[in-house]
C-alpha positions in Angstrom: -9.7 -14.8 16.9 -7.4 -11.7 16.3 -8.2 -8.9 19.0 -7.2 -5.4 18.7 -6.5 -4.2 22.5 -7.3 -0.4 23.0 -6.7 1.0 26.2 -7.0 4.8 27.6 -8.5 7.0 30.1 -11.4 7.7 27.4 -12.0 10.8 29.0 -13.9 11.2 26.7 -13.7 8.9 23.9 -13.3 10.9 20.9 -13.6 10.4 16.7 -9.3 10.0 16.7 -10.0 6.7 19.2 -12.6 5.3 16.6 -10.9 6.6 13.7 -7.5 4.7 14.6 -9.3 1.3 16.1 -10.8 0.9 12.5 -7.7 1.8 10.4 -5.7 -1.1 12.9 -8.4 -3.1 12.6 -8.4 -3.0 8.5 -4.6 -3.3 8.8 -4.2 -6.1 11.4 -7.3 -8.1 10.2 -9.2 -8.0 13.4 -12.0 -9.8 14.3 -12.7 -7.4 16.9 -11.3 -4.7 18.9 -11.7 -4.0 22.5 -11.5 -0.3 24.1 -10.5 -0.8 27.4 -11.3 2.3 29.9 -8.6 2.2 32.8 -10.0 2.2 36.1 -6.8 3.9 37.8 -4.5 5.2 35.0 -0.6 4.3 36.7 1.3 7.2 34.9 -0.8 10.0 35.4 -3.5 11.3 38.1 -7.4 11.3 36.1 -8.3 15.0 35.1 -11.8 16.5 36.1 -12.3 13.3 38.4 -14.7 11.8 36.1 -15.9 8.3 37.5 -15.4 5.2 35.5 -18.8 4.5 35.4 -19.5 7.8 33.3 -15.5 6.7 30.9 -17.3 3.3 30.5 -20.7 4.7 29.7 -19.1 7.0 27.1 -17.1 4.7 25.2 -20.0 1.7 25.7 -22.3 4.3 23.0 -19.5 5.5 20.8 -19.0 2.0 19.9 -22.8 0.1 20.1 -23.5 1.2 16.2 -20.1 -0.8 15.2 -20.5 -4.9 15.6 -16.5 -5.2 15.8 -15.7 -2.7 18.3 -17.0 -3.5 22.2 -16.4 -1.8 25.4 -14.5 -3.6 28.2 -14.9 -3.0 31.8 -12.2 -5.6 32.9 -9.5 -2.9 34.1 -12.4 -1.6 36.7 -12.7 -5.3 37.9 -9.9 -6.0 39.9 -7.9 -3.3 42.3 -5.1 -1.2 42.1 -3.4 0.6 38.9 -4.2 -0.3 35.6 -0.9 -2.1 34.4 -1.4 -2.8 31.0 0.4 -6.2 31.3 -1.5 -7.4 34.3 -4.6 -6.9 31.6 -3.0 -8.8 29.7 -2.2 -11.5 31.4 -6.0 -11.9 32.3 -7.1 -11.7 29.0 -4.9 -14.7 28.1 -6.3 -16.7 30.8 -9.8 -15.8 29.4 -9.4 -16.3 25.7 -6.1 -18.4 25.5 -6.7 -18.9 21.5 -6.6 -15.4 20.8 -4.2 -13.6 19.1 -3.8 -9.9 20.5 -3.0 -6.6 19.0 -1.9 -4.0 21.6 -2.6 -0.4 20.0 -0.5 2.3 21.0 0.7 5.6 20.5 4.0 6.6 19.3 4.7 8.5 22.6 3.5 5.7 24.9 5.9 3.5 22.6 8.7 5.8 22.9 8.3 5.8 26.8 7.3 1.8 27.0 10.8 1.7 29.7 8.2 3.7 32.6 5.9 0.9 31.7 5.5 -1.8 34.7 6.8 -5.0 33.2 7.3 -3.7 29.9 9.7 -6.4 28.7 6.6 -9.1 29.8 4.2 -7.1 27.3 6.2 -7.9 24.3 5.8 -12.1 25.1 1.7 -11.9 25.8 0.6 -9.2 22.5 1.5 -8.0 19.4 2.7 -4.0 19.4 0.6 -2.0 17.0 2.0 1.3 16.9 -0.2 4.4 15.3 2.6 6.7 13.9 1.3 10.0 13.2 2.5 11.8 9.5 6.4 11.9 9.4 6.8 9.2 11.9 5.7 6.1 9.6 9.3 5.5 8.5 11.0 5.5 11.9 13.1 2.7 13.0 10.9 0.8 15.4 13.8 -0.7 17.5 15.8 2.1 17.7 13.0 4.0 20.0 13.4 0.7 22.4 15.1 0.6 25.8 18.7 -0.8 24.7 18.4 -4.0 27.1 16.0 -5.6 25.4 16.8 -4.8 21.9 18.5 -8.3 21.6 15.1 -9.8 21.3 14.1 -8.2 18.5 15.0 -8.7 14.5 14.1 -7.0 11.4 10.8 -7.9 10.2 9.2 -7.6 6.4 8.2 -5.3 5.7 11.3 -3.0 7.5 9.4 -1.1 9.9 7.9 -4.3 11.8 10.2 -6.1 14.4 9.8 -10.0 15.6 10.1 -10.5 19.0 11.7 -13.7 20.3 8.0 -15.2 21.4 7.1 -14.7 18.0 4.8 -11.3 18.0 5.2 -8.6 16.1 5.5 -4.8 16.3 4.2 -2.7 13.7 4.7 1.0 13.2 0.9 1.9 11.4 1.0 5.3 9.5 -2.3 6.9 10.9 -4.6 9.3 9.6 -4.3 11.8 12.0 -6.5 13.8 13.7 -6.2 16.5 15.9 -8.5 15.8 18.5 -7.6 15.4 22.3 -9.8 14.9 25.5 -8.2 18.0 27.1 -9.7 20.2 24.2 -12.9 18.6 24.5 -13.2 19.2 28.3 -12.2 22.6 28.0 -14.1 23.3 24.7 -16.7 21.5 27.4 -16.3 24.4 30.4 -15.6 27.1 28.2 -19.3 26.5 26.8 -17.8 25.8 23.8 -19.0 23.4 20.4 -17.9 19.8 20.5 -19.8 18.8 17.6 -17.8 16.3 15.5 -15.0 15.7 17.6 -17.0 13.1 19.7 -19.6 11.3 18.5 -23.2 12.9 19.0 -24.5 10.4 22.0 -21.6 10.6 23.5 -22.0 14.9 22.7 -25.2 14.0 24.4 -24.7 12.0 27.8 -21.9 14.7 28.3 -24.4 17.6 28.3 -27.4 15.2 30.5 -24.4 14.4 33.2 -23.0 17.7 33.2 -20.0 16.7 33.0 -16.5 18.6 32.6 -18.0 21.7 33.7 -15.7 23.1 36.6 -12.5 24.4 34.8 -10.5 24.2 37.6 -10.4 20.6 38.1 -9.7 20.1 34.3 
């Protein structure tokens, strides 16, 4: 089975989290993808303190009408951060004849040297990277860290690399949208419309939680 991997903060899921899962998963050929909430996010402290229960919840609606997508509670299983290749390495225990498709963004790719283990991620998942307009065309292994370059060759088409276990990373050309959680939340505590940035139940169980109300903790 071919698994997209989707991970975030989801605070909230948005339409540009959909929107990209489907155009990877069209791409890629995957039989499903998974949208991963992290329980404790390593690079950056959670705004507005919203619990994981309430992420999960969120991103469990937006995705029940689609048969292909599925929420994923396994980073809020086990303790500590939520390193990205310690998920991994659990998912390949748990479904060790899957292939995996690690969806990311072109800033998280350009930074993938802050990443804990980062050099391990490349051996356990494919890279699929969602290049916004402009970015399609970049050279994928110029923007990695220079030590591990040497595992990496020129791929067909040219913007896809092979690593040296055999997976791949793909620069995607996205259909972007300019949606981000921040503007929700603050669109959110500024009484503001979030009508068709987030999907309407999930519009919904943020107004019957009242959540992202308090603007200073945004």
């Amino acid at each position: 089975m071919k698994t997209g991997i989707l991970g975030g903060t989801f605070n909230p899921i948005h339409l540009a989290h959909l929107r990209i899962a489907e155009e990877v998963r069209l791409a890629c050929g995957l039989d499903r993808v998974l949208f991963m909430p992290a329980a404790t996010p390593p690079h950056k402290p959670l705004a507005a303190d919203i619990s994981f229960a309430h992420r999960y919840a969120m991103v469990a609606a937006a995705v029940a009408d689609n048969p292909s997508f599925s929420a994923c509670d396994l980073e809020a299983q086990r303790p500590g951060k939520s390193y990205s290749v310690a998920t991994m390495e659990i998912l390949h225990r748990q479904f060790p004849d899957d292939e995996f498709y690690f969806i990311i963004g072109m800033d998280s790719y350009r930074a993938i040297d802050t990443w804990k283990d980062y050099s391990r991620l490349f051996e356990l998942t494919n890279l699929v990277v969602a290049a916004r307009p402009g970015h399609a065309g970049d050279d994928p292994l110029a923007l990695l860290p220079v030590v591990i370059r040497g595992q990496f060759c020129y791929d067909d088409p040219s913007n896809t690399l092979r690593h040296c276990s055999g997976n791949r990373v793909v620069l995607l050309k996205e259909t972007f949208l300019d949606i981000s959680s921040t503007r929700i939340r603050r669109q959110v505590a500024e009484q503001g419309s979030i009508r068709y940035l987030v999907p309407a139940v999930v519009e919904d169980y943020i107004r019957r939680h009242d959540l992202y109300r308090c603007r200073e903790r945004l």
